[in-house]
C-alpha positions as CSV (number, residue, x, y, z in Angstrom):
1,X,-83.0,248.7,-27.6
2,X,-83.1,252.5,-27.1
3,X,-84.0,253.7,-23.9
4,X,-87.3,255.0,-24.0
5,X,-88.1,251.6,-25.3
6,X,-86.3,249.9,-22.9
7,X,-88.0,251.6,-20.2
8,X,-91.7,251.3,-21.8
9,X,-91.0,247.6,-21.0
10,X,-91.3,247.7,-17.7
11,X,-94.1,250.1,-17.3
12,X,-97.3,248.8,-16.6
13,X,-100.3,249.6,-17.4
14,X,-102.1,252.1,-14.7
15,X,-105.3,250.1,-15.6
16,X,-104.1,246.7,-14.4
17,X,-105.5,247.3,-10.7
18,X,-109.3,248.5,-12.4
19,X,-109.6,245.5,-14.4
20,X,-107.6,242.9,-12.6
21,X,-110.4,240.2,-12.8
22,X,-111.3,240.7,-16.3
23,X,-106.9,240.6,-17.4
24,X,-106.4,237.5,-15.0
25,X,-109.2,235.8,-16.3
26,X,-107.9,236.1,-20.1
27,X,-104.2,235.7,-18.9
28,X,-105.6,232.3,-17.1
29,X,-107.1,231.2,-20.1
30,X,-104.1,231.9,-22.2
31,X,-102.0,230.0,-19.4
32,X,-104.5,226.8,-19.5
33,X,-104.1,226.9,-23.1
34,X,-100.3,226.9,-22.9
35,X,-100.7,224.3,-20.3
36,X,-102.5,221.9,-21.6
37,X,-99.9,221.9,-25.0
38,X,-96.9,221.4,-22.4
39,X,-98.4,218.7,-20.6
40,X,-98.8,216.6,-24.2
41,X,-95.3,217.2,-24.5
42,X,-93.8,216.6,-21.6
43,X,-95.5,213.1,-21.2
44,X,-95.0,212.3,-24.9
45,X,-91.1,212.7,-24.0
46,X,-91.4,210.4,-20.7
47,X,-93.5,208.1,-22.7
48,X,-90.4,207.7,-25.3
49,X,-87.8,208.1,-23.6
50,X,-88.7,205.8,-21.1
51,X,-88.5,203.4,-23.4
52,X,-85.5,204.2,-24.4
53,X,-83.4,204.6,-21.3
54,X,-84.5,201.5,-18.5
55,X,-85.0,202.2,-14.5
56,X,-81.7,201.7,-13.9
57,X,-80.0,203.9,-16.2
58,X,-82.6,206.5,-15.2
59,X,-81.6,206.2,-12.1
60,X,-78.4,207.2,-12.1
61,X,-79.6,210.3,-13.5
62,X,-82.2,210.5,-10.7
63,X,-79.3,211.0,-8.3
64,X,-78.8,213.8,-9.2
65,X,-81.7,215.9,-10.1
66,X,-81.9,216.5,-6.6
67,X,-79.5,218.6,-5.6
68,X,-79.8,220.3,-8.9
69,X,-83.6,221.2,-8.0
70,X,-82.3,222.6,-5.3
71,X,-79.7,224.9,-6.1
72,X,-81.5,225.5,-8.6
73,X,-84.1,227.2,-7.0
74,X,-82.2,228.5,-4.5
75,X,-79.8,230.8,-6.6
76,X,-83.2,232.5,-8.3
77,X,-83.2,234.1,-4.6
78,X,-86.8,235.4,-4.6
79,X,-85.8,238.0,-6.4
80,X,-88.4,237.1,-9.2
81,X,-91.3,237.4,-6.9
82,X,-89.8,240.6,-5.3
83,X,-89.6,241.9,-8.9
84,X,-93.1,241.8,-9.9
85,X,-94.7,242.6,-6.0
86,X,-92.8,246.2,-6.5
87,X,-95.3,248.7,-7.7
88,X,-92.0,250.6,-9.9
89,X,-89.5,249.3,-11.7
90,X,-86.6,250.7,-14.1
91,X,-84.4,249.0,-16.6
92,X,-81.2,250.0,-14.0
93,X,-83.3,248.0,-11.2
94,X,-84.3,244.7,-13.2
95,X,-80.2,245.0,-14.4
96,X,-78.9,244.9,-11.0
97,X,-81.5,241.8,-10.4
98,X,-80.1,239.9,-13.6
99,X,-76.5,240.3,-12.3
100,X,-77.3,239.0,-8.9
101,X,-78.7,236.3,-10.2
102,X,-76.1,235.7,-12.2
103,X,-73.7,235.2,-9.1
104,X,-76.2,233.3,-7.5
105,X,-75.9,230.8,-10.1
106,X,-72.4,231.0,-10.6
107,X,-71.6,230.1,-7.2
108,X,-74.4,227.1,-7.0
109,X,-73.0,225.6,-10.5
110,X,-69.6,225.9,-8.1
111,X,-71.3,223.9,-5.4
112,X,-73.4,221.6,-7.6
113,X,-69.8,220.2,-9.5
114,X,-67.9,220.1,-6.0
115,X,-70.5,217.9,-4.5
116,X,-69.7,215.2,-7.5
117,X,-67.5,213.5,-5.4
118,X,-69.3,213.7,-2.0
119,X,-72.6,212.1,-4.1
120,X,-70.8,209.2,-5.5
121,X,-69.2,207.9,-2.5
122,X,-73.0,209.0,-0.6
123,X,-74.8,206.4,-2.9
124,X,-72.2,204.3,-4.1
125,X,-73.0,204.9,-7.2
126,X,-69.6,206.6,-9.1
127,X,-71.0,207.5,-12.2
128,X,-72.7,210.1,-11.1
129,X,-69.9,212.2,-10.3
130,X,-69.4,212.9,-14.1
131,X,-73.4,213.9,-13.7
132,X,-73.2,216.5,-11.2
133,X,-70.5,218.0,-13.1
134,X,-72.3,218.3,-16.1
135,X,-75.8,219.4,-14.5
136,X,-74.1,222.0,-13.1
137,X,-74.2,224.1,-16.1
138,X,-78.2,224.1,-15.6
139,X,-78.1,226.3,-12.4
140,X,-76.4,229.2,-14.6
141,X,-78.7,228.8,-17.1
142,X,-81.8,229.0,-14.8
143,X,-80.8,231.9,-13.0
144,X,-80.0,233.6,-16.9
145,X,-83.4,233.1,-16.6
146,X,-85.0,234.4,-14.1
147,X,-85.3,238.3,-14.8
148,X,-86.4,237.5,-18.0
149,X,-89.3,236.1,-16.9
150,X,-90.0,238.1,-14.0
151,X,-90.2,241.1,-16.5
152,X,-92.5,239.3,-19.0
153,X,-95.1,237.8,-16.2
154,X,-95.3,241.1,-14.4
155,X,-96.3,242.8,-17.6
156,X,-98.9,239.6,-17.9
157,X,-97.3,239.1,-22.0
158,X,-97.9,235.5,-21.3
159,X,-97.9,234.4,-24.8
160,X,-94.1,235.2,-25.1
161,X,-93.5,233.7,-21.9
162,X,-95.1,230.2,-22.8
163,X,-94.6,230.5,-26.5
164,X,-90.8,231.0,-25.4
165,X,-90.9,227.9,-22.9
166,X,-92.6,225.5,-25.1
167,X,-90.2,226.0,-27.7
168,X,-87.0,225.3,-24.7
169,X,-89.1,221.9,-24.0
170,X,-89.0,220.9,-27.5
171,X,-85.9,221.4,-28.4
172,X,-84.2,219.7,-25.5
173,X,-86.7,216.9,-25.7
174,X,-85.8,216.8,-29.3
175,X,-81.9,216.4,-28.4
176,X,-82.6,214.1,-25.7
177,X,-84.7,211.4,-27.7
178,X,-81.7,211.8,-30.5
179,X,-79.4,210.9,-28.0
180,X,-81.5,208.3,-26.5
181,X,-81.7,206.3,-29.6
182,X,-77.7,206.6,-30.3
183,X,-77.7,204.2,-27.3
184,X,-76.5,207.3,-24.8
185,X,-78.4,206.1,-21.9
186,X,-78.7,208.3,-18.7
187,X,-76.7,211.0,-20.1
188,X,-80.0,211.7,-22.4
189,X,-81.9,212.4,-19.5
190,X,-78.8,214.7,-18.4
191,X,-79.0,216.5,-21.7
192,X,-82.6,217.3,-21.7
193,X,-82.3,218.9,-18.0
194,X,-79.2,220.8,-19.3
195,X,-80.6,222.3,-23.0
196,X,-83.8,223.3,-21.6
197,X,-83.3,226.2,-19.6
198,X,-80.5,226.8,-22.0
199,X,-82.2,227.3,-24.9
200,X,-84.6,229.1,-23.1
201,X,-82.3,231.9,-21.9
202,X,-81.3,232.1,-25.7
203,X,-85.5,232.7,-26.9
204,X,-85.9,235.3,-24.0
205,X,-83.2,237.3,-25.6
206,X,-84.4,237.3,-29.1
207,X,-88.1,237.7,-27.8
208,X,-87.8,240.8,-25.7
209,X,-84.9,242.2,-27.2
210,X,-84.1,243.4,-23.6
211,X,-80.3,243.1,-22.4
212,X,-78.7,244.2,-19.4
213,X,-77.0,247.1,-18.6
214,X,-73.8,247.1,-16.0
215,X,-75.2,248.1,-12.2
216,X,-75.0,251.4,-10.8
217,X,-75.1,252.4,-7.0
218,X,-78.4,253.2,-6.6
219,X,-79.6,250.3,-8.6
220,X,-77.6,247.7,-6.5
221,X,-79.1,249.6,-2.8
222,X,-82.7,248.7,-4.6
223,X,-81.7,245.1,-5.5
224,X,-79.9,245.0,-1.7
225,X,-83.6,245.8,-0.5
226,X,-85.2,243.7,-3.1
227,X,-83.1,240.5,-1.6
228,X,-84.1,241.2,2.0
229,X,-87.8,240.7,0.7
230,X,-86.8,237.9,-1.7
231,X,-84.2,236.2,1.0
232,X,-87.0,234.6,2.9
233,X,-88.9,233.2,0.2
234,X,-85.6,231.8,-1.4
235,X,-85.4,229.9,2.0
236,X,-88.9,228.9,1.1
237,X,-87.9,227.9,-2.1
238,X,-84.6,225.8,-0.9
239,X,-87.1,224.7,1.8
240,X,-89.6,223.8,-0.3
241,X,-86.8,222.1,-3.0
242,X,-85.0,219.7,-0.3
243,X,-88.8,218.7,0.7
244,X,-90.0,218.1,-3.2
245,X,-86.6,215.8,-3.8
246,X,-86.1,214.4,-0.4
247,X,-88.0,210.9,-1.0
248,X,-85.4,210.3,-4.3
249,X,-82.6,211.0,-1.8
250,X,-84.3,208.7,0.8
251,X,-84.8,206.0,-2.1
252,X,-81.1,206.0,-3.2
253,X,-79.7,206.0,0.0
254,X,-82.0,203.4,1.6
255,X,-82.8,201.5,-0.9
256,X,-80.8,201.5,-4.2
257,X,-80.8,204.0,-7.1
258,X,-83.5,202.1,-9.7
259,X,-85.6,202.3,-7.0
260,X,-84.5,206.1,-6.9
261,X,-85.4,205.7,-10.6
262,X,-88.8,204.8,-10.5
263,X,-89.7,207.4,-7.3
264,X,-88.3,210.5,-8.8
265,X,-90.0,208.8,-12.2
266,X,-93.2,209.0,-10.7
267,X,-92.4,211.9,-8.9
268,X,-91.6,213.7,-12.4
269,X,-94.9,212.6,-14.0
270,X,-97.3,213.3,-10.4
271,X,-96.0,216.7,-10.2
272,X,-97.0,217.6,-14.1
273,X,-100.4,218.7,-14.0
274,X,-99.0,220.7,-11.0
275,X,-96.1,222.5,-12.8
276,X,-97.8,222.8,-16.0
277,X,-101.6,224.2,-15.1
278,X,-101.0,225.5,-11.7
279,X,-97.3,227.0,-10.9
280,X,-97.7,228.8,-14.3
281,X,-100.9,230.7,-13.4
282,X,-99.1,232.7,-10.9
283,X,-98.3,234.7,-13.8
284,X,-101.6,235.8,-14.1
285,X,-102.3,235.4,-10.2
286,X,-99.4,236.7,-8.8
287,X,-99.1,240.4,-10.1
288,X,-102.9,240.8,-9.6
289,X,-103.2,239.9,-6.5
290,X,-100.4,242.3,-5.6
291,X,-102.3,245.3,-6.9
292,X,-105.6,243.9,-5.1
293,X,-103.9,244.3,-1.4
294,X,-106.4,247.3,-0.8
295,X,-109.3,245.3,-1.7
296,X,-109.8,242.0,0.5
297,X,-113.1,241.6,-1.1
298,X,-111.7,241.7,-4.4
299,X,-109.1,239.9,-3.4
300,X,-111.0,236.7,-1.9
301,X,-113.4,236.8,-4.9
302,X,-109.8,236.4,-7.0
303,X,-108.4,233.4,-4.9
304,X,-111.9,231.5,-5.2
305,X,-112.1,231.9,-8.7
306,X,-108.4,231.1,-9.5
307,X,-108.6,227.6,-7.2
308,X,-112.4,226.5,-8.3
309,X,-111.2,226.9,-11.7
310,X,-108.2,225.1,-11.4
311,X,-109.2,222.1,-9.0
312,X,-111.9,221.3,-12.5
313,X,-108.5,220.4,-14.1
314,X,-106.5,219.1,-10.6
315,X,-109.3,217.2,-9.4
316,X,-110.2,215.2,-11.8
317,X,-106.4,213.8,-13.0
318,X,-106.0,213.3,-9.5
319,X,-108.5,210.6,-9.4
320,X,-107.4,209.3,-12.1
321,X,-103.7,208.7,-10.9
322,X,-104.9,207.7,-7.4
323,X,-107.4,204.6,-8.7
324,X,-105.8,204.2,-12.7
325,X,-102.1,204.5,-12.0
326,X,-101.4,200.8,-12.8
327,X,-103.1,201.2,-15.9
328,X,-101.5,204.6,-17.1
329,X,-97.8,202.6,-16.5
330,X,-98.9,199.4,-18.3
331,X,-99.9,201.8,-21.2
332,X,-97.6,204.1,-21.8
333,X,-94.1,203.0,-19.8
334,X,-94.0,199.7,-20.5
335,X,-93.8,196.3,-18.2
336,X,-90.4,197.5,-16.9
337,X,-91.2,199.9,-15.1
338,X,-94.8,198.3,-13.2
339,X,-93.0,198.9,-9.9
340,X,-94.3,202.8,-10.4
341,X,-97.7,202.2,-10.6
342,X,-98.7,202.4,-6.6
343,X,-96.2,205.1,-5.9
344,X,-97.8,207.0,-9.0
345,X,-101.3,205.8,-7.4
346,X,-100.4,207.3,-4.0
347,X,-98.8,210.7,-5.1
348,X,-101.7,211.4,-7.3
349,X,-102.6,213.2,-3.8
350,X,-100.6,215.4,-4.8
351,X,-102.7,217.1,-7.7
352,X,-105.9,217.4,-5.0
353,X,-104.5,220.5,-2.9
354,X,-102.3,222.0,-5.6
355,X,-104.2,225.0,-6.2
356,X,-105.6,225.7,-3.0
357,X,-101.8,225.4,-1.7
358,X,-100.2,227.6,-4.7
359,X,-102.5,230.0,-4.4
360,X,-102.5,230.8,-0.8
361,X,-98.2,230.9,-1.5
362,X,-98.9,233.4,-3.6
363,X,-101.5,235.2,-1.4
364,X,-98.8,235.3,1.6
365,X,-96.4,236.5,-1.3
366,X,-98.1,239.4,-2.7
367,X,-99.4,240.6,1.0
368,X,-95.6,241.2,1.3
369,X,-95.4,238.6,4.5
370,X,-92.2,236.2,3.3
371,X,-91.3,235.7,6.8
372,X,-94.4,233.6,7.6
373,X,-94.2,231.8,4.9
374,X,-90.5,231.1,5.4
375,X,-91.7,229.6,9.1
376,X,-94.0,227.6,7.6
377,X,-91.5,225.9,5.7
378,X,-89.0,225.2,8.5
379,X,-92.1,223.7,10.2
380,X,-93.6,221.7,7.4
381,X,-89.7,220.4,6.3
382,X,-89.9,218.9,9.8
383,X,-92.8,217.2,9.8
384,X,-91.3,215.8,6.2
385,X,-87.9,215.1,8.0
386,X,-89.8,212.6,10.6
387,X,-92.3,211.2,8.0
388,X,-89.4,209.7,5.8
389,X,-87.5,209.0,8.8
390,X,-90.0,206.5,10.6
391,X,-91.9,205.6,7.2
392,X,-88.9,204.4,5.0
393,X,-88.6,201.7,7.2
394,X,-91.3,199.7,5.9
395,X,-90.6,200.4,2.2
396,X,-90.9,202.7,-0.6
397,X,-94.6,202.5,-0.5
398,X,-95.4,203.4,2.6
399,X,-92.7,206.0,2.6
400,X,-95.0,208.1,-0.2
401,X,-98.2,206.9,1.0
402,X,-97.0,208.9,4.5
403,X,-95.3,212.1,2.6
404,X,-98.8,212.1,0.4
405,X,-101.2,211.9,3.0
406,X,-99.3,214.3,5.5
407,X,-99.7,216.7,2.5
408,X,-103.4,216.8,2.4
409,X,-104.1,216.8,6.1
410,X,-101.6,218.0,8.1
411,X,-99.4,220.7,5.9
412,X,-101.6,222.2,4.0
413,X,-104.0,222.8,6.8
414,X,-101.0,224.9,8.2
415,X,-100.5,226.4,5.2
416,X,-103.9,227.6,4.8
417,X,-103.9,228.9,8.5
418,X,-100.8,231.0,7.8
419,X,-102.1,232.7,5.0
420,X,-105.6,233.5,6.4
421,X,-103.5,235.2,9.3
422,X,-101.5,237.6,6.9
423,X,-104.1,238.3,4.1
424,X,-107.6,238.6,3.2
425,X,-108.0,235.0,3.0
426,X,-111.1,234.1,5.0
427,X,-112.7,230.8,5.9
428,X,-115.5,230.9,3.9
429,X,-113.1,231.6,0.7
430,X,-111.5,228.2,1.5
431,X,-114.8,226.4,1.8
432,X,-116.0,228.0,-1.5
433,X,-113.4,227.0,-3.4
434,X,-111.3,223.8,-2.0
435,X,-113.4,221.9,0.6
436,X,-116.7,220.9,-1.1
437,X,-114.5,219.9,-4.3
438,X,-111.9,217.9,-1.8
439,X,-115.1,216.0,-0.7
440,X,-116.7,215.6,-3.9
441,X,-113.3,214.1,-5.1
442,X,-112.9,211.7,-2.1
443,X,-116.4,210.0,-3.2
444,X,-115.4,210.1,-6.6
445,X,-112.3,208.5,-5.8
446,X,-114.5,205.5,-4.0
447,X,-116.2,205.3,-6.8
448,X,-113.5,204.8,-9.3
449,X,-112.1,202.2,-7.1
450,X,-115.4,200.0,-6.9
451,X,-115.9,200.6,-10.6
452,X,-113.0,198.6,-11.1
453,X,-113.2,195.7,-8.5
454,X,-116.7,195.3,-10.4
455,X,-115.1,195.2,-13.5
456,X,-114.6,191.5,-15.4
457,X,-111.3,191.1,-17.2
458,X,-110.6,193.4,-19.8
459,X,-107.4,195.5,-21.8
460,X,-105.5,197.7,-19.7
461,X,-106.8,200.7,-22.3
462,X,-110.9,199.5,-22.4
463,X,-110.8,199.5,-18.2
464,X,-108.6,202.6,-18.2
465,X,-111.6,204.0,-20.9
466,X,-114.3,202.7,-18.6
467,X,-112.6,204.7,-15.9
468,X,-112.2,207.9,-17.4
469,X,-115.9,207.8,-18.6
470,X,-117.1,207.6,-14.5
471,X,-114.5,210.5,-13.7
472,X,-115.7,212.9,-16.9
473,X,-119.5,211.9,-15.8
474,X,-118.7,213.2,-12.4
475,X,-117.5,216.1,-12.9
476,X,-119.8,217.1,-15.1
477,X,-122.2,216.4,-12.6
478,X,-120.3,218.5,-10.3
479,X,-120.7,221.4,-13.2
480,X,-124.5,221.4,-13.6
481,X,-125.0,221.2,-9.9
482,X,-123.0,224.6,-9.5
483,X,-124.4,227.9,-10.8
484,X,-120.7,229.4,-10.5
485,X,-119.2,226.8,-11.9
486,X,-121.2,226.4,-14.9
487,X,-121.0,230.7,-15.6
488,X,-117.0,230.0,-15.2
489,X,-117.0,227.0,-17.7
490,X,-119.2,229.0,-20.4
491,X,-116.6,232.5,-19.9
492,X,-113.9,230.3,-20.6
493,X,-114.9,228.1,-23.7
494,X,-116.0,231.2,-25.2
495,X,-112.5,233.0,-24.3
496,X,-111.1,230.0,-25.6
497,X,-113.4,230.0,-28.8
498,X,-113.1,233.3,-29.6
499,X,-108.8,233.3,-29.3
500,X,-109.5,230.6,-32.0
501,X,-111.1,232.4,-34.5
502,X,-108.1,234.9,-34.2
């Protein structure tokens, strides 16, 4: 790439502050779009290969994904978010990023094959020191990753971005259903966490055509600044990690590792809709709402658009997993694995506050104020610490049911509280958006639940139908009774219609 290219790539456009509503609002679009394709194929491949490998096998693999979440995310060091939350950068900046990440994620695939050992004899479980040693590998890859993607979302070209990742997820689901079916057990599930960001690395390369250049001084004084803003949030992030993978811990350690299996099972299947139609709208939310600092107006008006328009996709699976769960598992798991079905139930929670959560993260991001959010992670991690503590005691049940509900009314009331002291946030913003639909949803939820206690005998598939009829009926309900929300649902099927007929 020459360099007047190169360096056109990471210039943005001077119009992206003037018409931040109108690019976030296609680039949320595009992102739904993306979204919705990802989460058909991630559950097709736990669909399949759950019937391939059994509880117990998946277990084994479950103990490790843990500490591989973890380093994981900790060797990305914030410097992502501290990449696109700069108003300039150079090629010789984002290159002195890419190596530091680099040595990030050498030194955590060091840590991540050294704890092997320590694991094993932790669970009792010595298969899965071979594990760790092979999901090491994945922490490299990841942090390969991470400038990458920090240059394509700050530049908003989300199509490459999720294009790019849809195309990793196929191809390592692809491998791992292969290997499934020659009878390789766990180590499928290990091979489809190892490929993905893998091949991933390999598309960014081809697809931006950008490579790194060897640091210079000046570059590597930036980055050093760059990781005193991102060093806080990559506490965050570990924070945030350990929290997110604590209950599988709990569960192999306490219990045994299939039911580690089936915890970090439903874990992997609750926290979809999540990963797949929330995390990834930062890309659209994230850069705009750093370029919307001098407009808290503009700025609140952003937030409750972004989390209205995402709770009509959260809201809605959420109470579907909280009163259908049982059904879902009997459908599309299988009878081994009807021990998920009330963990899934209860951690269906989790979809209800994921965008008013992700989005004030991103707020307290993008107002440049990592510290507080850092202290709001110690504090929420122990809250977790003594939830799982006291909880676990009386099984894996009530161990989520606490973690779940904690969530909704005791952290993320925090959370919200920190971010309207650092930012624009107001209130009245969070009423707009979150709290009438968090009420709506609880009746909703009722509802579902007496629908089904009414019920006579019937298929798992005609009561989960019945179901799903009651949830769509409400929420369109919820639609027609909303001027706002019924402009916002006519922008975006005609956004969506008219990318179509592209």
């Amino acid at each position: 790439m020459r360099a007047g290219a190169r360096e056109r790539l990471f210039r943005t456009d001077d119009t992206l502050a003037s018409q931040a509503g109108r690019r976030a609002g296609n680039a949320s679009v595009l992102l739904l779009i993306f979204s919705a394709v990802k989460i058909l194929i991630q559950v097709g491949a736990i669909v399949v290969l759950a019937r391939l490998v059994p509880p117990s096998d998946y277990g084994v693999a479950a103990l490790a994904m843990p500490v591989v979440a973890i380093t994981t995310s900790i060797s990305q060091f914030g410097l992502a978010q501290a990449f696109i939350q700069s108003k300039t950068v150079t090629h010789d900046f984002a290159s002195a990023l890419f190596w530091v990440n680099c040595a990030f994620g050498l030194f955590f695939s060091a840590v991540v094959a050294a704890l092997g050992g320590p694991a094993a004899e932790f669970y009792g479980q010595p298969l899965v020191e071979p594990v760790f040693w092979v999901l090491a590998i994945s922490n490299l890859s990841g942090a390969l990753c991470t400038q990458y993607a920090a240059i394509l979302q700050r530049n908003m070209h989300i199509r490459t971005l999720e294009a790019s990742n849809i195309l990793a997820m196929v191809g390592a689901t692809s491998i791992a259903i292969v290997a499934a079916t020659q009878g390789a057990g766990y180590w499928a599930i290990v091979l489809q966490y190892m490929m993905a960001p893998t091949l991933l690395f390999l598309l960014f390369v081809v697809t931006t055509g950008w490579l790194p250049s060897l640091p210079n001084m000046a570059a590597l004084k930036a980055a050093k600044e760059a990781m005193g803003f991102g060093g806080h949030i990559a506490i965050y992030s570990l924070i945030v990690g350990v929290s997110d993978n604590l209950g599988t811990i709990f569960a192999g350690r306490v219990f045994s590792e299939t039911v580690a299996g089936v915890y970090h099972r439903a874990w992997t299947m609750a926290i979809i809709p999540r990963a797949r139609a929330v995390t990834v709208l930062g890309s659209a939310f994230l850069p705009t709402a750093s370029r919307l600092q001098d407009d808290p107006k503009g700025l609140r008006a952003l937030f409750v658009r972004m989390v209205s328009r995402i709770d009509l996709i959260m809201m809605p699976i959420g109470a579907g997993m909280c009163t259908g769960s049982d059904l879902l598992v009997r459908i599309a798991l299988g009878p081994q694995w009807t021990e998920l079905g009330p963990i899934l139930g209860w951690m269906g929670i989790l979809c209800l506050p994921a965008a008013c959560a992700k989005c004030c993260d991103w707020l307290i991001v993008s107002a440049g104020a990592s510290r507080a959010l850092r202290n709001y992670g110690f504090l929420s991690f122990a809250i977790i610490v003594v939830e799982f503590s006291v909880a676990s005691r009386f099984g894996i049940e009530a161990m989520t049911a606490t973690f779940m509900l904690s969530g909704l009314l005791v952290r993320l009331p925090l959370l919200i509280w920190t971010c309207m002291r650092v930012s624009a946030l107001n209130f009245a913003a969070v009423a707009q958006s979150f709290i009438v639909d968090i009420l709506f949803t609880g009746v909703v939820i009722a509802a579902g639940f007496a629908l089904r206690a009414s019920l006579p005998p019937m298929p798992a598939l005609a009561e989960l139908a019945a179901l799903s009829v009651l949830i769509a009926a409400a929420y369109m309900l919820r639609i027609a009774l909303s001027a706002d929300l019924r402009q916002d649902v006519r922008t975006v099927v005609r956004r969506i219609v008219s990318r179509g007929r592209r």
